[in-house]
VOVEXBA-894961 format. One record per residue (C-alpha): residue in one letter; x, y, z. Coordinates in nm, 4 decimals, padded with zeros to 6 digits, m for minus. Example, Ala and Ser with C-alpha at 12.3 -4.5 7.8 and 13.67 -1.06 7.14 Angstrom:
// residues 2
{r A; east 01.2300; north m00.4500; up 00.7800}
{r S; east 01.3670; north m00.1060; up 00.7140}
// end
This chain:
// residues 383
{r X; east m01.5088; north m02.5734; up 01.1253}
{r X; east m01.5336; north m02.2110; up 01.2713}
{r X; east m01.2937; north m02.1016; up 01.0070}
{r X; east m01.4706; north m02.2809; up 00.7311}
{r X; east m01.8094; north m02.0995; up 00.8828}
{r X; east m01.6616; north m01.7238; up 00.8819}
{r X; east m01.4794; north m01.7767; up 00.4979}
{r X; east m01.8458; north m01.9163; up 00.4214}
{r X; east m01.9886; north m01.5918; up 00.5010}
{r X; east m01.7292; north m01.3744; up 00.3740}
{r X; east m01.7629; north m01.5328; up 00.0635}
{r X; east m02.1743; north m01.4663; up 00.0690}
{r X; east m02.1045; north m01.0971; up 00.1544}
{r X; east m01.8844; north m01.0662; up m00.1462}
{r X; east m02.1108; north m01.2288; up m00.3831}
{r X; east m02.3978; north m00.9914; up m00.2136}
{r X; east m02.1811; north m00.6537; up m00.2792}
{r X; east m02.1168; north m00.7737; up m00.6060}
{r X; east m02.4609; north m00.8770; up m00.7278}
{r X; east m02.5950; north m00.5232; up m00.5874}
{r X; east m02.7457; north m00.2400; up m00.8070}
{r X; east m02.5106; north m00.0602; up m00.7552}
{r X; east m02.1991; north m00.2352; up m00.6648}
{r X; east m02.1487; north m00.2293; up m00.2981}
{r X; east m01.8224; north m00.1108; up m00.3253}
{r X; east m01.7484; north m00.0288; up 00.0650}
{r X; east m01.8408; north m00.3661; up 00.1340}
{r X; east m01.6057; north m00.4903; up m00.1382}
{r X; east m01.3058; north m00.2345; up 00.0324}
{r X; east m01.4389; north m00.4178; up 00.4217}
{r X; east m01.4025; north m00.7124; up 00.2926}
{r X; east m01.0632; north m00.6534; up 00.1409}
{r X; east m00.9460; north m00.4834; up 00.4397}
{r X; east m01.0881; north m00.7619; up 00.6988}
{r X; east m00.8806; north m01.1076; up 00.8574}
{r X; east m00.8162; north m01.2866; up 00.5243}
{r X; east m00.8639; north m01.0485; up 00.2596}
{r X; east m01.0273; north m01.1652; up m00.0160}
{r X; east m00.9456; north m01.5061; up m00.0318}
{r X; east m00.8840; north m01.6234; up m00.3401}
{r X; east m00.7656; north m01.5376; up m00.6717}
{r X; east m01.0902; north m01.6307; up m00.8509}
{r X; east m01.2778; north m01.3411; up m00.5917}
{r X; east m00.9723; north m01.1262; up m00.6568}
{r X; east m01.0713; north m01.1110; up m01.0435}
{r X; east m01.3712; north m01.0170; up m00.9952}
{r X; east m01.3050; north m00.7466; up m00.6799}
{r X; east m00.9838; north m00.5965; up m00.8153}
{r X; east m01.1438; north m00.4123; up m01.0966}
{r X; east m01.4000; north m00.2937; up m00.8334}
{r X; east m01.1423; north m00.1270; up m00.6094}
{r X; east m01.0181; north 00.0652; up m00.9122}
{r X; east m01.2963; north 00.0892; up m01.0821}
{r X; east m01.2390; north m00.0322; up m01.4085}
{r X; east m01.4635; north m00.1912; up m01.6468}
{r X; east m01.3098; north m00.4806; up m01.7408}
{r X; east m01.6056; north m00.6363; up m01.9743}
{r X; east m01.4874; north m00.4524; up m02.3126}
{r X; east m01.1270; north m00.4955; up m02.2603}
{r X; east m00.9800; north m00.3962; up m02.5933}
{r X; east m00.6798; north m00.6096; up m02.7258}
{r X; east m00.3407; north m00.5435; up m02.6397}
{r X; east m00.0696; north m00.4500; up m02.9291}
{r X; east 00.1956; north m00.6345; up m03.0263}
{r X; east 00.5380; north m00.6533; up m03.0575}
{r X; east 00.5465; north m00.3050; up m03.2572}
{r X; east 00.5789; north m00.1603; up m02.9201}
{r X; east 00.9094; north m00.2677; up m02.8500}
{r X; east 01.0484; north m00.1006; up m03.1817}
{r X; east 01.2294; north 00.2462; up m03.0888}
{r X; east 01.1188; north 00.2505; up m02.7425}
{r X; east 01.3454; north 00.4304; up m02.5083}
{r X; east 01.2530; north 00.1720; up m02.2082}
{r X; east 01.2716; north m00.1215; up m02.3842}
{r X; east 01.6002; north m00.2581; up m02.3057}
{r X; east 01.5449; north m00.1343; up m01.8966}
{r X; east 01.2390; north m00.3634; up m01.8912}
{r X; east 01.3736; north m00.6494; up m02.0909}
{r X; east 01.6787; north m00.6867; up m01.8427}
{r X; east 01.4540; north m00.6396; up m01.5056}
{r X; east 01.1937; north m00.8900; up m01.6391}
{r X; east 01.4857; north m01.1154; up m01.6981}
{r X; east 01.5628; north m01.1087; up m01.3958}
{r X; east 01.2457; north m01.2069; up m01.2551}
{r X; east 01.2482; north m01.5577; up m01.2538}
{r X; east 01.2156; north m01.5931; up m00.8367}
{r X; east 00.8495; north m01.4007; up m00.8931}
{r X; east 00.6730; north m01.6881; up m01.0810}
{r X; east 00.5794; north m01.9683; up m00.8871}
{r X; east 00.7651; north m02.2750; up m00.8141}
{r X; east 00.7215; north m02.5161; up m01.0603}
{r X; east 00.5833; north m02.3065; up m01.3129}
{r X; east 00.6962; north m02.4847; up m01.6573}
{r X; east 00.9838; north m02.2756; up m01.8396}
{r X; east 00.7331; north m02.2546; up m02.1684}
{r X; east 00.4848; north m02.0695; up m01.9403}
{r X; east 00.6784; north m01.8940; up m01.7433}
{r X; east 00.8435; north m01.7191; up m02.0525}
{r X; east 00.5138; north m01.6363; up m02.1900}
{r X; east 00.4589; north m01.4934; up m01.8716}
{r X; east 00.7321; north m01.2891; up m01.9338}
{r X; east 00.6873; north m01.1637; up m02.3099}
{r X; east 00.3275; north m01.0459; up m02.1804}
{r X; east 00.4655; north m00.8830; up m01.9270}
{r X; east 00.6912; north m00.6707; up m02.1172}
{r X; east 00.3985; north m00.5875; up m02.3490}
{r X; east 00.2001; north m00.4791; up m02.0699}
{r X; east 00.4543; north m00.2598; up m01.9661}
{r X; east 00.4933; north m00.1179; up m02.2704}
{r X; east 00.2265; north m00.0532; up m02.3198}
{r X; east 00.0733; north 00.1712; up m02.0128}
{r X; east 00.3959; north 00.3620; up m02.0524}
{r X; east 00.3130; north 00.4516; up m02.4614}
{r X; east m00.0371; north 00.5602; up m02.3240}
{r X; east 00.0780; north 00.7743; up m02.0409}
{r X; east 00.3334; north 00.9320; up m02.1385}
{r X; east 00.3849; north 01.1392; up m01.7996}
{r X; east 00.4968; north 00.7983; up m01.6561}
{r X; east 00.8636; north 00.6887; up m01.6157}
{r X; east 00.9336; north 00.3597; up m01.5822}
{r X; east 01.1254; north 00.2457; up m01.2654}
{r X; east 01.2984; north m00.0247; up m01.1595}
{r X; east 01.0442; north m00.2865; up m00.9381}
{r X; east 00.7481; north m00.1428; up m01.1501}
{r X; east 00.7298; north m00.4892; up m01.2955}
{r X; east 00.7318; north m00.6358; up m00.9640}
{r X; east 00.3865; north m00.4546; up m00.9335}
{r X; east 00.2586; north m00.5978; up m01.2659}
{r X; east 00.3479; north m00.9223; up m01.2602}
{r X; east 00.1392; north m00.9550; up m00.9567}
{r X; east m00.1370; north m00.8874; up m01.1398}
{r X; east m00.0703; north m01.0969; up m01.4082}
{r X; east m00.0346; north m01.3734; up m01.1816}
{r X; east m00.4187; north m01.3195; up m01.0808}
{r X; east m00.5358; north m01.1333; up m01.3623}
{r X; east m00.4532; north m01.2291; up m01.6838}
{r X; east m00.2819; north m01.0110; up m01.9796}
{r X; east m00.5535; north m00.7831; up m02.0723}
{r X; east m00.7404; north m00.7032; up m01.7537}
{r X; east m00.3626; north m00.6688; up m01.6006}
{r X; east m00.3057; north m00.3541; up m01.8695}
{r X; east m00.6389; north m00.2082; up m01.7798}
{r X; east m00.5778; north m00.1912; up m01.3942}
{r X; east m00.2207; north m00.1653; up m01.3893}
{r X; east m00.2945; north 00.1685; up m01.5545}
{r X; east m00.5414; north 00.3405; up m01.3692}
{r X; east m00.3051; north 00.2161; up m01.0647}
{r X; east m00.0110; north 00.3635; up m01.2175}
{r X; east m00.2018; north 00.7534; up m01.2642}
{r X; east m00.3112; north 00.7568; up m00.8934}
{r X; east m00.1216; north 00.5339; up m00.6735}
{r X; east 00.2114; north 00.4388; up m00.8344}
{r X; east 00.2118; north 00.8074; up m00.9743}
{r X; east 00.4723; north 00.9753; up m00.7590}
{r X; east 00.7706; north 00.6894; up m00.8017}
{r X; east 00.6390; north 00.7483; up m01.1703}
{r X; east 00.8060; north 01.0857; up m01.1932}
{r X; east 01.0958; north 01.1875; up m01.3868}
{r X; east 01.3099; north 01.2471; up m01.0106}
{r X; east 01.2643; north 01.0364; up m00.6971}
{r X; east 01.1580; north 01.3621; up m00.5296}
{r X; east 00.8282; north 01.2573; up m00.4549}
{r X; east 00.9629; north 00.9367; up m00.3750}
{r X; east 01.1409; north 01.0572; up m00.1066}
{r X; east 00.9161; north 01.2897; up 00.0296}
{r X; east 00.6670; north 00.9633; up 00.1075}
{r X; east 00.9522; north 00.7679; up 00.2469}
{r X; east 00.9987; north 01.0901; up 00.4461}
{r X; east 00.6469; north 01.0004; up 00.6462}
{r X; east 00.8479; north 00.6919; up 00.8089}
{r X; east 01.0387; north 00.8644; up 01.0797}
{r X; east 00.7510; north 01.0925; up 01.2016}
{r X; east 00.5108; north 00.8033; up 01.1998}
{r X; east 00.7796; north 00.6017; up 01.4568}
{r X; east 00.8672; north 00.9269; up 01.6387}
{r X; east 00.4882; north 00.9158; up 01.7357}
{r X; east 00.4180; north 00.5446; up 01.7642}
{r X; east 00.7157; north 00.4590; up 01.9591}
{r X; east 00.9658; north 00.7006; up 02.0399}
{r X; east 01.2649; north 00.4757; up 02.1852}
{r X; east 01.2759; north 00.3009; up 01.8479}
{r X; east 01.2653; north 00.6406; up 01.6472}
{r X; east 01.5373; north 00.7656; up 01.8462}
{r X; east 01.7459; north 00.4897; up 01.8120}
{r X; east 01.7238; north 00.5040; up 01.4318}
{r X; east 01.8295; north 00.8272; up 01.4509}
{r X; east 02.1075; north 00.7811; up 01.6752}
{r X; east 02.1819; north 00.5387; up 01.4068}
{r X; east 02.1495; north 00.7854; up 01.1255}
{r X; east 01.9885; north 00.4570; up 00.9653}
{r X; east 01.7307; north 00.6985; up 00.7095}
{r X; east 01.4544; north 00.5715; up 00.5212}
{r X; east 01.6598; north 00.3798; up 00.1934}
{r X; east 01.5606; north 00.0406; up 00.3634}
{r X; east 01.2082; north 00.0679; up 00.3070}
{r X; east 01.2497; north 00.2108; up m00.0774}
{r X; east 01.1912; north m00.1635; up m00.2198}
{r X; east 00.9148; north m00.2005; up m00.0079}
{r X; east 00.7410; north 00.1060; up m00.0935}
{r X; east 00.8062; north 00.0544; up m00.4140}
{r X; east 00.7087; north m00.2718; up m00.5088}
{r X; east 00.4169; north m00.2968; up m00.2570}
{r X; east 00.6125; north m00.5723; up m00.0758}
{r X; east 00.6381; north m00.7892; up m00.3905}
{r X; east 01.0268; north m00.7777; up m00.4571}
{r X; east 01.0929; north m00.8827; up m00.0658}
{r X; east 00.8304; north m01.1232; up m00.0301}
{r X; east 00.8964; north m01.4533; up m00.1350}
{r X; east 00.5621; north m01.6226; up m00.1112}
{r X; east 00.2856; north m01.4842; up m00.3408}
{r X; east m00.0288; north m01.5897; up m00.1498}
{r X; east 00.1347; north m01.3037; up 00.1237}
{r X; east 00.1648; north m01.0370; up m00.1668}
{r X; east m00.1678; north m01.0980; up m00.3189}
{r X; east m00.3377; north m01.0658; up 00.0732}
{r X; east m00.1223; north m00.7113; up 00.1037}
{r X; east m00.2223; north m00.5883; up m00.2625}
{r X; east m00.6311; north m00.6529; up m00.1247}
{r X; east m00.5308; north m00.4340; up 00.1662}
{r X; east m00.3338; north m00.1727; up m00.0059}
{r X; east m00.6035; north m00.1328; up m00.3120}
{r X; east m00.8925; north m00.1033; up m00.0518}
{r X; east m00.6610; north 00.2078; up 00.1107}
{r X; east m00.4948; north 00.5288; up 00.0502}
{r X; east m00.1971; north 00.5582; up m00.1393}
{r X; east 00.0267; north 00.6045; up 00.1589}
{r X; east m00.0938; north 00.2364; up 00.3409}
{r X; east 00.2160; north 00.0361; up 00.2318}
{r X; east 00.4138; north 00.3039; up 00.4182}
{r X; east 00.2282; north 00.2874; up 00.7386}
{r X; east 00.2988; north m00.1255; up 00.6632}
{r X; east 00.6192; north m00.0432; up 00.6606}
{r X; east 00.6229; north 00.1319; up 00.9690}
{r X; east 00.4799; north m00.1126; up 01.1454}
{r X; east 00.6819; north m00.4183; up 01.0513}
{r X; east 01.0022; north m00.1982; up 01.2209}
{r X; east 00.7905; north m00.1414; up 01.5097}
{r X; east 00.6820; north m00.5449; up 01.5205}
{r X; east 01.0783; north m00.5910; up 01.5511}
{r X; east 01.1533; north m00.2918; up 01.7989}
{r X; east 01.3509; north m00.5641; up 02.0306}
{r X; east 01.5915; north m00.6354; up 01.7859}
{r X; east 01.6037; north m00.2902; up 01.6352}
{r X; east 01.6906; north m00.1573; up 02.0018}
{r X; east 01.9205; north m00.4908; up 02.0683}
{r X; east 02.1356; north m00.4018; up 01.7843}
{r X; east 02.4405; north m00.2663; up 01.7545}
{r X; east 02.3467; north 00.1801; up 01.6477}
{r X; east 02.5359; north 00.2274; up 01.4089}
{r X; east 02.4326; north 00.2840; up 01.0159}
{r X; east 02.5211; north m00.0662; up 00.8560}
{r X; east 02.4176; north m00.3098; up 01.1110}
{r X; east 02.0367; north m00.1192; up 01.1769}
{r X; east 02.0369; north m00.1001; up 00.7754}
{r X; east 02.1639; north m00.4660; up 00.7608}
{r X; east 01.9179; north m00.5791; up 01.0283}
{r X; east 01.6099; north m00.3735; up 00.8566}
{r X; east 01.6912; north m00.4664; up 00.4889}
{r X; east 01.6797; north m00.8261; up 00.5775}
{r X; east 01.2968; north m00.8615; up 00.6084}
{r X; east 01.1272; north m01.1490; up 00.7747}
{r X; east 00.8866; north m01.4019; up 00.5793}
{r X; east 00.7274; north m01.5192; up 00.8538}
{r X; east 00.5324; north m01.1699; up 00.9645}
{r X; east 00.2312; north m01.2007; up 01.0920}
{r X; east 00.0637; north m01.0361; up 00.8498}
{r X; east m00.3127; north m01.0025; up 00.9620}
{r X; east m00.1760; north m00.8666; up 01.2624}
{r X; east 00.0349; north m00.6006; up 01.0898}
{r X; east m00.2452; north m00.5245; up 00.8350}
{r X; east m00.4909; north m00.4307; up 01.1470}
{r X; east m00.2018; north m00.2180; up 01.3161}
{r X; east m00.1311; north m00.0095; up 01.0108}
{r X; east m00.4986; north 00.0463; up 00.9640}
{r X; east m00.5304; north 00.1526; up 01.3297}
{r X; east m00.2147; north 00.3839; up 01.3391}
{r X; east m00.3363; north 00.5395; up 00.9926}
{r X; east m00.6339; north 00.6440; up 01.1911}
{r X; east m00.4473; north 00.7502; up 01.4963}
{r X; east m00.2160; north 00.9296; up 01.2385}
{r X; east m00.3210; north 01.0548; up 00.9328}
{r X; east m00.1156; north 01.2012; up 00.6345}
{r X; east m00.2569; north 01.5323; up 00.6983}
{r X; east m00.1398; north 01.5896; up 01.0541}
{r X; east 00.2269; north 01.4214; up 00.9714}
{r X; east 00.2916; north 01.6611; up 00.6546}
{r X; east 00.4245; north 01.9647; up 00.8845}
{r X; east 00.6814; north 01.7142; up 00.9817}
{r X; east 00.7750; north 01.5022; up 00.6565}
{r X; east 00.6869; north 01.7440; up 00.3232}
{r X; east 00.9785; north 01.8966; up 00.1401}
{r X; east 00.7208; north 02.0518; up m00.1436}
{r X; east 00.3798; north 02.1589; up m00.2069}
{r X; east 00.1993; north 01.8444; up m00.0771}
{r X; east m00.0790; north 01.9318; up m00.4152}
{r X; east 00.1832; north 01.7233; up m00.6507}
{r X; east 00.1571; north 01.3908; up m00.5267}
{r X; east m00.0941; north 01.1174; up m00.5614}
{r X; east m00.1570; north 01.0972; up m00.2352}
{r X; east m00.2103; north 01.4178; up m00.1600}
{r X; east m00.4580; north 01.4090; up m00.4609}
{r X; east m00.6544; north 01.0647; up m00.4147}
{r X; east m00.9915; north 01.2723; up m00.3215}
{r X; east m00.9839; north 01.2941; up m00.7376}
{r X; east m01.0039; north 00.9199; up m00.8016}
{r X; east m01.3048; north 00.8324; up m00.9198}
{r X; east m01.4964; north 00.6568; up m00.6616}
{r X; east m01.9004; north 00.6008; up m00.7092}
{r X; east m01.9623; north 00.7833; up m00.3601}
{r X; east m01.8511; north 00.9458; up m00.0862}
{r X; east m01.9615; north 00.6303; up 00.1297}
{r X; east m01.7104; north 00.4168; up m00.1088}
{r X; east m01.3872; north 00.6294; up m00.0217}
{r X; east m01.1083; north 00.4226; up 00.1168}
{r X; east m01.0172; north 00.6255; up 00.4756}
{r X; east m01.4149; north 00.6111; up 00.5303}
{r X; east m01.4032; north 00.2324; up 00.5564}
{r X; east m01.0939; north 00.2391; up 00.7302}
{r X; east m01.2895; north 00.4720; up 01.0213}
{r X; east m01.5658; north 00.2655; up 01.0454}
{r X; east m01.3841; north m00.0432; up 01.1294}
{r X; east m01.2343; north 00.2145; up 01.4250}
{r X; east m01.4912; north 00.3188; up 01.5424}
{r X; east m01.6859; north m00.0188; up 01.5516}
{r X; east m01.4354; north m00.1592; up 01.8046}
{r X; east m01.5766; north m00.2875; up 02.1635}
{r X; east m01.4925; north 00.0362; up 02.4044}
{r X; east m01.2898; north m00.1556; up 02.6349}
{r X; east m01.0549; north m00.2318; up 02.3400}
{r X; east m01.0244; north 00.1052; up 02.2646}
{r X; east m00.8600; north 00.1881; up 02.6063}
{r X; east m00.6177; north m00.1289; up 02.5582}
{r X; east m00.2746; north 00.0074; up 02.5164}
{r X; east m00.1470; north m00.0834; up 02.1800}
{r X; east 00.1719; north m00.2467; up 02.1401}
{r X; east 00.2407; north m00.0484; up 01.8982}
{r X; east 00.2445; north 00.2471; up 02.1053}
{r X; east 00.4545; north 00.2862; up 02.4301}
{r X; east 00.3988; north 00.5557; up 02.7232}
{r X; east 00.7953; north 00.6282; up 02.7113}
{r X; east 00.7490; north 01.0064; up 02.7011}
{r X; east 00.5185; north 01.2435; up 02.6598}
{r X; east 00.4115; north 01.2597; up 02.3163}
{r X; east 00.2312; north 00.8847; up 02.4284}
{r X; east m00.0314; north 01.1334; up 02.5697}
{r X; east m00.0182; north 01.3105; up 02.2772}
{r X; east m00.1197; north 01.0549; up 02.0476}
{r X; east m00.4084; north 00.8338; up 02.2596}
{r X; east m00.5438; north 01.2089; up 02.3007}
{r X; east m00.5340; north 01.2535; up 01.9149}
{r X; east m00.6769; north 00.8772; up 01.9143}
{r X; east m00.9636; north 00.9730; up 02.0933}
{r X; east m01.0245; north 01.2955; up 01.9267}
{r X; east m01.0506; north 01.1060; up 01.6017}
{r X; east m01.3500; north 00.8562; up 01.7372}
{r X; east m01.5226; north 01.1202; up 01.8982}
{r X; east m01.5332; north 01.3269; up 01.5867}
{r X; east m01.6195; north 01.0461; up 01.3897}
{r X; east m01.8860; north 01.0140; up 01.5873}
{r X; east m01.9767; north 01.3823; up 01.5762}
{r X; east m01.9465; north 01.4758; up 01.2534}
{r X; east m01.9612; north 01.1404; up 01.0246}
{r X; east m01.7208; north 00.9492; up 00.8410}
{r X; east m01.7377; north 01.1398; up 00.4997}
{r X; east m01.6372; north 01.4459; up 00.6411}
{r X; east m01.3671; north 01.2920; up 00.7965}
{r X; east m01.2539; north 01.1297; up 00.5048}
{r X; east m01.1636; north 01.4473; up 00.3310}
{r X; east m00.9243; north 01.5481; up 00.5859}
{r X; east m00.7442; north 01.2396; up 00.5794}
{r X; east m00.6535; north 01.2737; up 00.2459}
{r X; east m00.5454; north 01.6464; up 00.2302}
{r X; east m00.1955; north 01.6665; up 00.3218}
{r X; east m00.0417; north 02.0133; up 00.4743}
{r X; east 00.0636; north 02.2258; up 00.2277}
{r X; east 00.4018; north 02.4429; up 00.1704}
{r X; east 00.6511; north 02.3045; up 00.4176}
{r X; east 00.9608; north 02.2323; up 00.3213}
{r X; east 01.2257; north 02.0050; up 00.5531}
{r X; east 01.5172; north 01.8343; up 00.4275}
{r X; east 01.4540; north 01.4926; up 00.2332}
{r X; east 01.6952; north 01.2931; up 00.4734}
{r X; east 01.6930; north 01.4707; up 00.8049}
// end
């Protein structure tokens, strides 16, 4: 009945921020980022297009199957889409599921012959069909678009350099969180390739179970482009016994880490990564994981997505849910974080610094600094 109560409410606020002149689009990103995310899929369809602000009341119509003449992708996209069959629900009739399938190709297709800059990748469509699954065809092409300039724009580049040099915020991100685990996957000279599909795909290509994917795509739209990384992080750190109880060597750690669970607890994990992307922002990580000038990549350049306000930016609702926290919690230990060495001190000292200067100073100007990465340092890809 309690349950029932607090989804009642949730589902008040949401119809509130919506019906607002403006939209209320923090609220929107809150409720996103809060214990159940946004629900359902019916709420998702109208809150999606919010989060990326897109208009989706003039949709144009998609083209057809002209696309697919002469394209250089074509064949790539056919084969991966092909091979998507474990991505559609169970059940799904074969008819619908392969018009599922032809739409999704057109989709594809079709952001790609817009945006030229893009390069399709493989697990792209892992992203789109997602959205298909909630969204339909032509509001799917609309947001899978402005996703793919700002957020998916760095896989989206003719090399995996950017790529790698996100995948490259894993290690420092453990080193600080827990130390005993980063130094064991060092030992291990495990890298970062485990968490590439992850990354990648937003979680859809490991995760079996859609209503999971869905809840992770609320958080990770309401966030900056980096979140699914700091997910990543702290799924290894949720399984730091059997990390530590395995055997260090390269293939069993990769083995062990490639293998993800489906049974995470995944409101849990979504809190934790919000909380250690506040303890540790991009911009204080960069010294440590950039290999080039941090001004390429999206996430370096999210200040330029085109949010309605300060007020509406991503980090700033992140903060405030920080900040809001009882006091006593606060000084709880996180598991997360163990006092194994000194850098422990370092990081509840950067912990507080942030709240107190959040405090200070306010959440928008905090905001910007989150999103500006350190420029010029280079350091090897795989270290």
């Amino acid at each position: 009945a309690d349950f029932d109560s607090k989804e009642k409410r949730k589902v008040a606020e949401i119809q509130r921020a919506l019906s607002s002149e403006p939209i209320d689009v923090a609220a929107l990103r809150r409720m996103a980022i809060s214990e159940g995310g946004l629900l359902t899929d019916e709420i998702r369809r109208k809150v999606w297009p919010q989060l990326l602000s897109v208009n989706t009341d003039d949709l144009p119509p998609l083209p057809g199957k002209e696309l697919r003449e002469d394209n250089k992708d074509y064949q790539q996209v056919l084969l991966d889409v092909r091979r998507s069959l474990r991505r559609f629900p169970p059940g799904m009739p074969d008819e619908q599921r392969e018009g599922l399938q032809e739409e999704l190709i057109d989709i594809i297709l079709h952001v790609l012959k817009r945006n030229p800059q893009l390069h399709y990748y493989q697990g792209y469509h892992d992203i789109v069909v997602t959205f298909l699954l909630v969204m339909g065809d032509r509001p799917t092409a609309a947001l899978v678009e402005k996703l793919s300039v700002h957020h998916l724009r760095d896989f989206m580049e003719p090399t995996m350099d950017n790529t790698k040099i996100m995948l490259n915020y894993l290690m420092p991100i453990l080193d600080r969180a827990n130390p005993e685990v980063h130094d064991f996957m060092q030992s291990a000279e495990v890298g970062t390739i485990f968490a590439l599909s992850w990354l990648i795909t937003w979680f859809g290509h490991v995760l079996s179970d859609l209503k999971h994917v869905v809840r992770l795509y609320d958080f990770f739209l309401a966030c900056h482009p980096l979140m699914p990384l700091y997910f990543a992080a702290v799924i290894v750190l949720y399984r730091k016994q059997e990390v530590l109880d395995c055997e260090c060597d390269l293939a069993s750690v990769h083995h062990l880490l490639s293998q993800i669970p489906q049974d995470l607890p995944y409101e849990t994990l979504i809190s934790k990564a919000g909380d250690l992307f506040i303890q540790l922002p991009p911009s204080e990580l960069a010294k440590e994981a950039a290999q080039q000038e941090a001004e390429r990549t999206a996430a370096s350049t999210f200040k330029d997505f085109e949010l309605a306000s300060e007020q509406q930016r991503p980090d700033t609702v992140l903060r405030q849910r920080f900040r809001e926290r009882p006091r006593e919690e606060e000084r709880t230990k996180s598991s997360l974080t163990e006092p194994r060495t000194k850098r422990f001190v370092k990081l509840a000292v950067a912990g507080l610094a942030v709240a107190g200067l959040a405090v200070a100073l306010g959440a928008a100007a905090l905001a910007k600094s989150a999103l500006e990465w350190a420029p010029k340092f280079e350091l090897q890809i795989f270290p």
